[in-house]
C-alpha positions as CSV (number, residue, x, y, z in Angstrom):
1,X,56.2,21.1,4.8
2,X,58.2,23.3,7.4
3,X,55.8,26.2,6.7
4,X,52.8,24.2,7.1
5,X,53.8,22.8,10.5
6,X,54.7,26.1,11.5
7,X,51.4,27.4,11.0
8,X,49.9,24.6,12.3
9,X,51.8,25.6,15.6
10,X,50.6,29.7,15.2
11,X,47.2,28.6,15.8
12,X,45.9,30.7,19.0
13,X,44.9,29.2,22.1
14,X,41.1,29.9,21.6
15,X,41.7,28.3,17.9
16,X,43.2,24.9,19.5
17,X,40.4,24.8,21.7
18,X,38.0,25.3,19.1
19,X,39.5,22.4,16.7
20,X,39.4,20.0,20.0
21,X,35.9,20.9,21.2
22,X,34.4,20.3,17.5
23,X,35.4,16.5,17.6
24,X,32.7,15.3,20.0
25,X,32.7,11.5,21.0
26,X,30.9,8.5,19.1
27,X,28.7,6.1,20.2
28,X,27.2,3.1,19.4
29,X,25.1,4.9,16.9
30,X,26.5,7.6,16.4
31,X,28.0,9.3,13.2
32,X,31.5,10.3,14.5
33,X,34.7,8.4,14.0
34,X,33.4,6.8,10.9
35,X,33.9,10.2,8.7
36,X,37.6,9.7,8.1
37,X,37.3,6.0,6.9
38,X,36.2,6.3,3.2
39,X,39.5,6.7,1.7
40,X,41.6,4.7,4.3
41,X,40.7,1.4,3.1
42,X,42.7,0.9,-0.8
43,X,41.4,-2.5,-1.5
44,X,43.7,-2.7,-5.0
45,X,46.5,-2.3,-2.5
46,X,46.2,-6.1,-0.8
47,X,45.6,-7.7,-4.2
48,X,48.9,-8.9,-5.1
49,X,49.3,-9.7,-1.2
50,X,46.4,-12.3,-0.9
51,X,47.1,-13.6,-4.6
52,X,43.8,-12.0,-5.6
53,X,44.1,-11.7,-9.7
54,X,43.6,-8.2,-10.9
55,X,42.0,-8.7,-14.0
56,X,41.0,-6.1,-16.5
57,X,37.5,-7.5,-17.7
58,X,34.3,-5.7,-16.0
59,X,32.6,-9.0,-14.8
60,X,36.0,-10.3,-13.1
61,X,37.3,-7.2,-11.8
62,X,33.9,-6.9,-9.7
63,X,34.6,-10.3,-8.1
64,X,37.7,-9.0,-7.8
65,X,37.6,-6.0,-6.2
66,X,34.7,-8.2,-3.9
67,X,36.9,-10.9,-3.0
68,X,39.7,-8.0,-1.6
69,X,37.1,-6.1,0.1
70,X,36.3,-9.4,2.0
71,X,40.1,-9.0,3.9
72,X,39.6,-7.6,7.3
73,X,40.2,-4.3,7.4
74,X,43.3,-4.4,9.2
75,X,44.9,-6.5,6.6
76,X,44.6,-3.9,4.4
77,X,46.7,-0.7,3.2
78,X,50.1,-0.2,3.7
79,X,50.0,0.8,7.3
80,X,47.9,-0.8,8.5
81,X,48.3,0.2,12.4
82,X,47.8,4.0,11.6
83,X,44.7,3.1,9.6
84,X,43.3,1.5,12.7
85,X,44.3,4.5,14.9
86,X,44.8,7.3,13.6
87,X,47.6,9.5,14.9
88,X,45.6,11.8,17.0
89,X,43.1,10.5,18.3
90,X,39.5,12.4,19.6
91,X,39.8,13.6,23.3
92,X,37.2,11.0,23.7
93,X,38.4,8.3,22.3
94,X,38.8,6.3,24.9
95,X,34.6,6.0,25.4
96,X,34.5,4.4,21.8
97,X,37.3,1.9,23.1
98,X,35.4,1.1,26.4
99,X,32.4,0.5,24.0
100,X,34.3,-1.7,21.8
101,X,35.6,-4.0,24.7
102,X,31.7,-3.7,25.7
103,X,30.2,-5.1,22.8
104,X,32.9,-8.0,22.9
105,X,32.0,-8.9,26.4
106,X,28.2,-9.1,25.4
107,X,29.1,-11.4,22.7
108,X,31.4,-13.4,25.0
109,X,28.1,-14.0,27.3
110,X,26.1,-15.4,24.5
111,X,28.6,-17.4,23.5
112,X,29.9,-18.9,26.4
113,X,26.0,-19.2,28.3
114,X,24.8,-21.7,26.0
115,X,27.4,-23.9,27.6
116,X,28.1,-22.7,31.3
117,X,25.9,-21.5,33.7
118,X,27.8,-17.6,34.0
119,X,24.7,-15.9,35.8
120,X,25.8,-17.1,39.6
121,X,29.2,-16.3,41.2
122,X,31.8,-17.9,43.2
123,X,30.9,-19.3,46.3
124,X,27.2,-20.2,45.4
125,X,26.9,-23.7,45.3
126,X,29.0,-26.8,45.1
127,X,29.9,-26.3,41.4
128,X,30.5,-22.6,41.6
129,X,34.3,-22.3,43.1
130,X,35.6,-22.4,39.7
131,X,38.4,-19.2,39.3
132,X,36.3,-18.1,36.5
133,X,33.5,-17.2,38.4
134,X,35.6,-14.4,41.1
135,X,35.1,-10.9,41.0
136,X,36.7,-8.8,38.0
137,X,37.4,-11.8,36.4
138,X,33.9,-12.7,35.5
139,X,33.4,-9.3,34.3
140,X,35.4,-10.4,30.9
141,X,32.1,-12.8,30.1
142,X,29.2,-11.2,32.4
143,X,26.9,-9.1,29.4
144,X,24.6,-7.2,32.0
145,X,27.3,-5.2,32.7
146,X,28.3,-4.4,29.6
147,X,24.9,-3.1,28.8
148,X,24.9,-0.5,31.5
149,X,28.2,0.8,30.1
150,X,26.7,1.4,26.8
151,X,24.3,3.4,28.0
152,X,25.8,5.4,30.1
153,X,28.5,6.2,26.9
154,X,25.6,6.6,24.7
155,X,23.9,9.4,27.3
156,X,27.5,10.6,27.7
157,X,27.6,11.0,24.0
158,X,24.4,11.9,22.5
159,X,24.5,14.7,25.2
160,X,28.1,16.0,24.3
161,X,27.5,18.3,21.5
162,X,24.4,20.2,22.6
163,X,25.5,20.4,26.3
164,X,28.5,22.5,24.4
165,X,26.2,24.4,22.8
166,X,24.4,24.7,25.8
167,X,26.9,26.3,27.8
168,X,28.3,29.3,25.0
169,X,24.7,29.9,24.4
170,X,24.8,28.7,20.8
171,X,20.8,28.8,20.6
172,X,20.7,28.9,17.2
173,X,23.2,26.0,16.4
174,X,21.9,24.3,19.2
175,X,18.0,24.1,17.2
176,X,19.8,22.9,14.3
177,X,22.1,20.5,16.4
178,X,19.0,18.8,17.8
179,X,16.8,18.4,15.1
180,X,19.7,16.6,13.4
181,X,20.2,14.3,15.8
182,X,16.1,13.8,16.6
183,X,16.0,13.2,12.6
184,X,18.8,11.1,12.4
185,X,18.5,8.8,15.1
186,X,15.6,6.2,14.0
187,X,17.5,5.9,10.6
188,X,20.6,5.4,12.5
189,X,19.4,2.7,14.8
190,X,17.1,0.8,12.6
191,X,18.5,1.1,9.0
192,X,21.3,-1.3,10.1
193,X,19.1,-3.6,11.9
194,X,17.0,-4.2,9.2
195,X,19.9,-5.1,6.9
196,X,21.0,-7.6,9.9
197,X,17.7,-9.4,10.3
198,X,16.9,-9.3,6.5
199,X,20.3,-11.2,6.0
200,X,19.0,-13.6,9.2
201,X,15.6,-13.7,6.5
202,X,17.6,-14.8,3.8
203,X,19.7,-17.4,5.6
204,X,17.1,-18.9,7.3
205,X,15.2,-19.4,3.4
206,X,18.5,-20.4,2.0
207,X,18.6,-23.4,5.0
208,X,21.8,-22.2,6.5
209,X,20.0,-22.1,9.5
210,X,18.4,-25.6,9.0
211,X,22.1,-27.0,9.1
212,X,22.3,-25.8,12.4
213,X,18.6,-26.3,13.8
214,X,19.1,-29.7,15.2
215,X,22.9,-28.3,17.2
216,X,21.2,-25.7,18.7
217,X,18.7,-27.3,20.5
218,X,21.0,-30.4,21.7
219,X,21.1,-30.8,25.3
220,X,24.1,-32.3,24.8
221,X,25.8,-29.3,23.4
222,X,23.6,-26.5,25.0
223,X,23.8,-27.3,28.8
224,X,23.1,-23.8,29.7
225,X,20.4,-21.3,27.5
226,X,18.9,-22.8,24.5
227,X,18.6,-19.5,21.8
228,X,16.2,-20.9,19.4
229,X,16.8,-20.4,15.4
230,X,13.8,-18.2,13.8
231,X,11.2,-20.6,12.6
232,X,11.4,-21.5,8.5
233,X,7.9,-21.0,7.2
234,X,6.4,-22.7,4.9
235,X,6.0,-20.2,1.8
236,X,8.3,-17.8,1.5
237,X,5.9,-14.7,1.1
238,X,4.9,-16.0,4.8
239,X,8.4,-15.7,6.1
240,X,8.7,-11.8,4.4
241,X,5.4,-10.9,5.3
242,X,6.3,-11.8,9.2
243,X,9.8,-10.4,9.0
244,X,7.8,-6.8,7.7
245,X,5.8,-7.4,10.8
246,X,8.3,-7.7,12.9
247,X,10.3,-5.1,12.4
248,X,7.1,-2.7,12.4
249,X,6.9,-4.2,16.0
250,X,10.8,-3.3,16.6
251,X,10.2,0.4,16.6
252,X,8.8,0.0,20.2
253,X,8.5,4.0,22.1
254,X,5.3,3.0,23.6
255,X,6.0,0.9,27.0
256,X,8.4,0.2,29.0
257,X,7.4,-3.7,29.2
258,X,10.7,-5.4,29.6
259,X,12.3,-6.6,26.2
260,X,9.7,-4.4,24.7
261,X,10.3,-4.3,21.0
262,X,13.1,-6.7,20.3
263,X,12.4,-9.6,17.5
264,X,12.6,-12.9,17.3
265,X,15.1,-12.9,14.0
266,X,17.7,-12.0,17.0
267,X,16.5,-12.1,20.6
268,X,19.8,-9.8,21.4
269,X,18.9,-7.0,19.7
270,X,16.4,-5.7,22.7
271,X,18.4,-3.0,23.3
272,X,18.2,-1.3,20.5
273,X,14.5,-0.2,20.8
274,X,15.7,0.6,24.9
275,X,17.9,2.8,22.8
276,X,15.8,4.8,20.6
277,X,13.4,5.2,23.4
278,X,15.9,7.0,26.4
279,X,17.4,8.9,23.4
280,X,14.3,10.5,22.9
281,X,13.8,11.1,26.5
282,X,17.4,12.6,26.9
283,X,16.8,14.4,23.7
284,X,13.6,16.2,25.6
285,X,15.6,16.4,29.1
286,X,18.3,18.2,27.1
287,X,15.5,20.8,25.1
288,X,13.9,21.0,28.5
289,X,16.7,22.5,30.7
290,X,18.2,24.6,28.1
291,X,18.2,27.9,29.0
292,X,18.6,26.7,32.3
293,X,21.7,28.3,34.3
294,X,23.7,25.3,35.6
295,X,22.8,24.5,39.2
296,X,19.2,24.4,38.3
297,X,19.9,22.4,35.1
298,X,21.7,20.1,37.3
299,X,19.0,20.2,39.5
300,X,16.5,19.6,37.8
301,X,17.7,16.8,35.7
302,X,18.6,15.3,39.3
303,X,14.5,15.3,40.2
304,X,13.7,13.9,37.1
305,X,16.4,11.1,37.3
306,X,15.2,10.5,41.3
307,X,11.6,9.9,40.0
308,X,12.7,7.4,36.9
309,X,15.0,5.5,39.8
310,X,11.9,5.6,41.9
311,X,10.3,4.0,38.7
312,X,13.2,1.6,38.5
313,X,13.9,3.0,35.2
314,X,17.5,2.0,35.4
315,X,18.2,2.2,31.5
316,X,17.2,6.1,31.7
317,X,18.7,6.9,34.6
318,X,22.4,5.5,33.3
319,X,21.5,7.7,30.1
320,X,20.6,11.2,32.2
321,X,24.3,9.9,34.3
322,X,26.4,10.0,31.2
323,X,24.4,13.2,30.4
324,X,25.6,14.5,33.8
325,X,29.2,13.3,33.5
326,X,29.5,14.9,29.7
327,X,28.7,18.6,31.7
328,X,30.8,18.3,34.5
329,X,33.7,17.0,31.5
330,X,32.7,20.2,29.9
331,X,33.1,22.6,33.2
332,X,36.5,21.1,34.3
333,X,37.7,21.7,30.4
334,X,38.9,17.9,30.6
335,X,39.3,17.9,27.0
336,X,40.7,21.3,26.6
337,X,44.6,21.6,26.3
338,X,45.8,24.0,29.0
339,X,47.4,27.2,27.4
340,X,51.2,27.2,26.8
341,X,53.2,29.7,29.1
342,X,55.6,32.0,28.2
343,X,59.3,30.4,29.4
344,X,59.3,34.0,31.8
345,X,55.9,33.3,33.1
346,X,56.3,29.5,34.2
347,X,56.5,29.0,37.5
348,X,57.5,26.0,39.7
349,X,54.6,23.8,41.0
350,X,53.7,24.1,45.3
351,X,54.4,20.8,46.8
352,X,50.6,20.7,47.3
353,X,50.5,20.6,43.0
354,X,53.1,18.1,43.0
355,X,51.7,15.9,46.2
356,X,48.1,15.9,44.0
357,X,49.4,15.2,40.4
358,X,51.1,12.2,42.1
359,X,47.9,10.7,44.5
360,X,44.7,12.1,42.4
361,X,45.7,9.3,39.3
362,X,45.6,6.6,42.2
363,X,42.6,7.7,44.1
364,X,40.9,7.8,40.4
365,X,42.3,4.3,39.6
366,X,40.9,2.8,42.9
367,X,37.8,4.4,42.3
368,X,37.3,2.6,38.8
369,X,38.0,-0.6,40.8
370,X,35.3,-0.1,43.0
371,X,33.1,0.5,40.1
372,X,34.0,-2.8,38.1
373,X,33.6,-4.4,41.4
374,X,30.0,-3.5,41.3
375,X,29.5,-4.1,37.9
376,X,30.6,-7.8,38.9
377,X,27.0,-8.0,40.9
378,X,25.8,-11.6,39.9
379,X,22.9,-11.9,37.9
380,X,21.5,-14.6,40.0
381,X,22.1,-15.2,43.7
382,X,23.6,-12.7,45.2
383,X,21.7,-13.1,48.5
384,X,24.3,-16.0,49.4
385,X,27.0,-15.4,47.3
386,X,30.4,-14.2,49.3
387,X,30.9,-10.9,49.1
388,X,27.4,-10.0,47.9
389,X,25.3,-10.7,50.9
390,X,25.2,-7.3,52.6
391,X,25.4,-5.2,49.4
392,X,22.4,-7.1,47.7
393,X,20.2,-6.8,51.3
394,X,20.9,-3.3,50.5
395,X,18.8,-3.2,47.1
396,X,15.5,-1.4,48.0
397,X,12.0,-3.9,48.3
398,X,10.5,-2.0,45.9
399,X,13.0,-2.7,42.9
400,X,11.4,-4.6,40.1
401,X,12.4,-8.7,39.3
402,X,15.8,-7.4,37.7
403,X,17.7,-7.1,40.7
404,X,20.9,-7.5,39.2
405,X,21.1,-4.2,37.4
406,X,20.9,-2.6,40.5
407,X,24.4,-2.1,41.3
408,X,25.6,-3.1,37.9
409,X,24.4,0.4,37.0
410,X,25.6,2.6,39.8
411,X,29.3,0.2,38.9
412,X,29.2,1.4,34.8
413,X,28.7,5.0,36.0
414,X,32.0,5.0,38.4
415,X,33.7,3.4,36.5
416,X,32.8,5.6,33.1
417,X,33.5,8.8,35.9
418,X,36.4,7.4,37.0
419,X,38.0,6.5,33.5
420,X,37.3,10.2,32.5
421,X,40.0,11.1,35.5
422,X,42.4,8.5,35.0
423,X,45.1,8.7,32.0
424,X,46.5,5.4,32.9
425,X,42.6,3.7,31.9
426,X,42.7,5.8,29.0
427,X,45.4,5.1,27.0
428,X,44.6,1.5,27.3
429,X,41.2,2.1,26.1
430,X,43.0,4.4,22.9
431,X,45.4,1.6,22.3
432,X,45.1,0.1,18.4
433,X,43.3,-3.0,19.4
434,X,41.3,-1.9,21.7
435,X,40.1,1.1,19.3
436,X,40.1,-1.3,16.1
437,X,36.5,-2.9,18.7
438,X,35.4,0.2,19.4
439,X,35.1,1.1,15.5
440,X,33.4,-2.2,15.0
441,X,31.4,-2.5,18.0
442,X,27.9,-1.9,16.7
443,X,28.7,-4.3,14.4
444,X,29.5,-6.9,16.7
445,X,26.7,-6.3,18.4
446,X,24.4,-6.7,15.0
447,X,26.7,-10.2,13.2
448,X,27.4,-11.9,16.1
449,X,23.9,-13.6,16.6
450,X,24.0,-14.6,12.7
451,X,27.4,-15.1,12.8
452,X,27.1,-17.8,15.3
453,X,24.1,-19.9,14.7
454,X,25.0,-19.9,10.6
455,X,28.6,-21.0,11.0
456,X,29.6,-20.8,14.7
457,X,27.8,-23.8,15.7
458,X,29.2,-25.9,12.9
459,X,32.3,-25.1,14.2
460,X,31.5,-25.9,17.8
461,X,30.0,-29.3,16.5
462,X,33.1,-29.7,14.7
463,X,35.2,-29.4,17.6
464,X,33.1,-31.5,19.8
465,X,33.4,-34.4,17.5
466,X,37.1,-34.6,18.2
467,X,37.2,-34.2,21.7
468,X,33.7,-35.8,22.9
469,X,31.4,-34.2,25.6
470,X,32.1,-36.4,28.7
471,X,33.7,-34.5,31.7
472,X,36.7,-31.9,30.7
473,X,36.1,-33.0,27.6
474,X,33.4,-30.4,27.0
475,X,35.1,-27.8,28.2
476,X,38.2,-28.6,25.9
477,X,35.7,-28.6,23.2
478,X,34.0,-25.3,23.6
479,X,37.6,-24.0,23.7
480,X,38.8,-25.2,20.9
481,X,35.2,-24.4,19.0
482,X,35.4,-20.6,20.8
483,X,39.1,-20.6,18.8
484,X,36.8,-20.9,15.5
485,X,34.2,-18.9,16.2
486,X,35.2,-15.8,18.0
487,X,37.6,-14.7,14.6
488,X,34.5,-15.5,12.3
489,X,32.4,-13.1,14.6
490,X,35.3,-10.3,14.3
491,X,35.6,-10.7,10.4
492,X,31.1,-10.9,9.8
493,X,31.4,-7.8,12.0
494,X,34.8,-6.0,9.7
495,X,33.0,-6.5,6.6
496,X,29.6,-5.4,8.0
497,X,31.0,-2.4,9.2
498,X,32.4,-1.3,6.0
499,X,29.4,-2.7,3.9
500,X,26.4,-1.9,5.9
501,X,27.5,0.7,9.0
502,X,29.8,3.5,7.8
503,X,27.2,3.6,4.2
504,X,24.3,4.1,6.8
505,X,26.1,6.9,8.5
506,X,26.6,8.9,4.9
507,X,23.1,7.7,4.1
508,X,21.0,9.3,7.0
509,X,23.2,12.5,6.6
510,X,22.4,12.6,2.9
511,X,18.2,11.8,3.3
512,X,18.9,15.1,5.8
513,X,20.4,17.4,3.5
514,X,17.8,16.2,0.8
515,X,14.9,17.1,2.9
516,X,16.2,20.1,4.9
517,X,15.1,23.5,4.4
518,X,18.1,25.7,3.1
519,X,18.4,28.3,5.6
């Protein structure tokens, strides 16, 4: 053990840096982080625990070993908190915690919109002074938001490993690099999807959905946004024959028509095709500029990103941002160790050192405040809402309908920035919860629609039958139905993870290495 650790610690510099640059970040759809999760996950382990038999016959040691593998993943192992975060974390990390808390908040918004009216912020109309509605604090339920921090992670991400490359003139690798991910990232998007609405398919013919049908479009229970079930068909071969349709529709590259691609199995999966599309784009960008040196790269990926602004192309734009912020990362070495000193050549820090270490975290932290600020922007009404006035008369004439991702956007790209510069933001982003949502956060994003209108809304109508709808009422209801339905989302999105998202990973690697050509 000693002799391992001490040549763990003989490692050179140049090695270190090596081991650290290698572990490049995740994304929503991306393969890293779910490598080292095969073998952390003993389901015999829990048996005896839950009071799950372990039987030795085939038939009942499948239903077995199903029942266990049912347990959140955080119930199971012996440690339990390790398994969730690993002792040393990647450098970034922190980005797959921000996306975690960002695919919470977008479920939040589709929960709590079906009852409140969460687009318009304080101060715009008689009804609209509630404390829920203020700055910062809305941003816990606003989805928008949320959204433009994805992508700008998902640029940040998908640009991390080539930009590398990129800049030790790895040509070769870099080829290979980007045809994997090119390859990869359809199956990677749209495998999983399929497996979500197929199982949306096969509730909705099962009439899990039915139970719900009439819930879901009460007024009295949906005062807000109505999100209507999928229609039941009559024959079933109809109902497969239009899910097939459907999902040929869902791999949408060909316009930029808002919503462009998304199905009605799950309205919220829009994104996803808004995904596969700027990937591509950033994919070429990144090809493009090359063998550029770095000013021109820079510059150039600036004209192309003024032109898709001009084109109010704000989804591209926050993907060529995190593209941007993953090179400047790379020049300042922010996830390189610096080398250890010899004891004779350390040398006390200048006041000015000292004086900077201590007011650069503060300047970074107030900066990331401004950005959430922005990201607050309402979705409706900020012409006369307080605080919002001047800053939404700033939003150029010639911006399309969606106003409201105007300064949402330029908010998740401080605020990703900032993060990047500020420890403090970053170890809360590393912390175990935190990172246990970033692990399942494409998940979440995928179960939480099914999730909610299968069972959520029974629980929702389950609570509103004890409490009634009349006045306060209501809101004690959604509470106490939220209570219900928020844990059934987490555990739908544990299992699907571990069932559906880390197989897809392994699966779209292995189709590559059956169909590459050996070098």
């Amino acid at each position: 053990m000693h002799g391992h650790a001490a040549s763990k610690h003989s490692l050179s510099y140049e090695e270190k840096v090596s081991l650290l640059e290698d572990r490049s970040p995740s994304d929503v759809e991306s393969e890293s982080g779910h490598i080292d999760l095969e073998n952390r996950f003993g389901l015999p382990k829990w048996a005896a625990f839950m009071s799950v038999p372990v039987v030795r016959s085939a038939p009942w040691r499948v239903v077995n070993r199903l029942l266990v593998f049912m347990i959140p993943s955080f119930l199971q192992g012996r440690h339990a908190r390790e398994q969730i975060r690993p002792a040393k974390l990647a450098p970034t990390a922190y980005l797959d915690g921000m996306r975690g808390l960002a695919a919470l908040i977008v479920f939040f918004c589709h929960l709590f919109y079906q009852a409140f009216t969460i687009a318009e912020s304080w101060g715009t109309g008689e009804n609209n002074y509630h404390f829920l509605k203020l700055p910062f604090i809305r941003i816990f339920y606003q989805g928008p938001p949320a959204v433009c921090v994805f992508f700008v992670i998902s640029g940040y991400a998908l640009s991390y490993r080539p930009l590398k490359l990129i800049r030790s003139h790895s040509y070769s690798d870099l080829a290979t690099t980007m045809s994997s991910l090119i390859f990869r990232r359809g199956i990677r998007l749209y495998l999983p999807t399929a497996i979500s609405t197929f199982m949306i398919v096969c509730l909705v013919r099962s009439g899990a959905y039915e139970l719900t049908r009439d819930f879901a479009n009460d007024r009295t229970y949906m005062k807000n946004i109505v999100e209507p079930h999928p229609a039941r068909m009559e024959s079933a071969y109809d109902q497969w024959a239009d899910w097939l349709w459907q999902m040929f529709e869902f791999i949408h590259v060909f316009s930029w028509n808002k919503f462009g691609g998304t199905t009605k199995y799950d309205v919220h999966l829009w994104t996803i095709p808004v995904e596969f599309r700027c990937s591509l784009y950033l994919f070429l960008a990144i090809l493009g500029t090359a063998r550029l040196r770095t000013r021109w790269r820079f510059l150039t990926i600036a004209g192309v990103m003024w032109i898709t602004y001009r084109n109010c192309r704000w989804e591209l734009v926050l993907f060529f941002c995190g593209m941007l912020i993953a090179e400047l990362d790379h020049i300042r070495g922010a996830h390189i160790p610096p080398p250890a000193l010899p004891i004779e050549e350390k040398l006390e820090p200048s006041s000015m050192v000292v004086t900077q270490s201590k007011v650069m975290p503060w300047v970074w932290t107030l900066t990331s405040l401004v950005g959430l600020y922005l990201m607050c922007q309402p979705d409706a009404r900020g012409d006369v809402a307080p605080g919002w006035i001047y800053l939404t008369s700033l939003i150029p004439p010639w911006w399309n309908e969606e106003g409201y991702r105007y300064w949402q956007s330029i908010g998740a790209v401080i605020f990703v920035f900032a993060v990047g510069h500020c420890p403090g933001w970053q170890r809360f982003f590393n912390t175990a919860f935190v990172q246990y949502f970033g692990k399942i956060s494409y998940a979440i994003y995928l179960m939480h629609g099914p999730a909610m209108h299968a069972v959520g809304y029974h629980w929702q109508k389950l609570a509103y039958s004890y409490t009634g709808v009349e006045g306060y009422w209501y809101n004690t209801g959604f509470v106490l139905g939220a209570c219900l339905v928020i844990p059934t989302v987490v555990w739908w999105a544990d299992v699907f993870w571990r069932a559906v998202d880390i197989p897809t990973v392994k699966f779209a690697k292995w189709v590559e290495t059956k169909l590459i050509v050996s070098a």
